[in-house]
N, C-alpha and C positions, 0 to 999 in steps of 0.2 A: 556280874553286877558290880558298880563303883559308883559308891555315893558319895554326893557333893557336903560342903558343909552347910547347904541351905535347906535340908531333909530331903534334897530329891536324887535322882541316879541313872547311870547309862545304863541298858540292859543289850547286852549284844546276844544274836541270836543264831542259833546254827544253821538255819533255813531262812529264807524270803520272807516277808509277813507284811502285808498290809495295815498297818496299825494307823488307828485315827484318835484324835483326840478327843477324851472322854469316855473312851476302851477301857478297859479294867484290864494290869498285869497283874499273873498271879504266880507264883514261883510256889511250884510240890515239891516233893520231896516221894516219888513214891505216891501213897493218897491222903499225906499229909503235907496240909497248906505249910509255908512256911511263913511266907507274907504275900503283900501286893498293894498296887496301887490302882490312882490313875494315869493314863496317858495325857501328858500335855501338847498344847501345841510348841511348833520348833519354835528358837531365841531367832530374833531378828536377827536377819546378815547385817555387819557390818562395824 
């Protein structure tokens, strides 16, 4: 995980995943939460 300094972050994953936006991430630790968000949509190319 590597956040910006506008409260949001990349989260790279070790598998494939389908994520859309409005998805809920949630990062455990084990079976406790640590944190999480939403998914946004990607920044405009260009």
């Amino acid at each position: 995980m590597t956040l910006d300094d506008r409260g949001g972050g990349l989260a790279l994953l070790d598998a494939p995943a389908l994520a859309a936006p409005g998805q809920a991430c949630v990062f455990y630790d084990g079976g406790r939460v640590l944190g999480g968000g939403f998914i946004a949509p990607p920044a405009p190319l260009g």
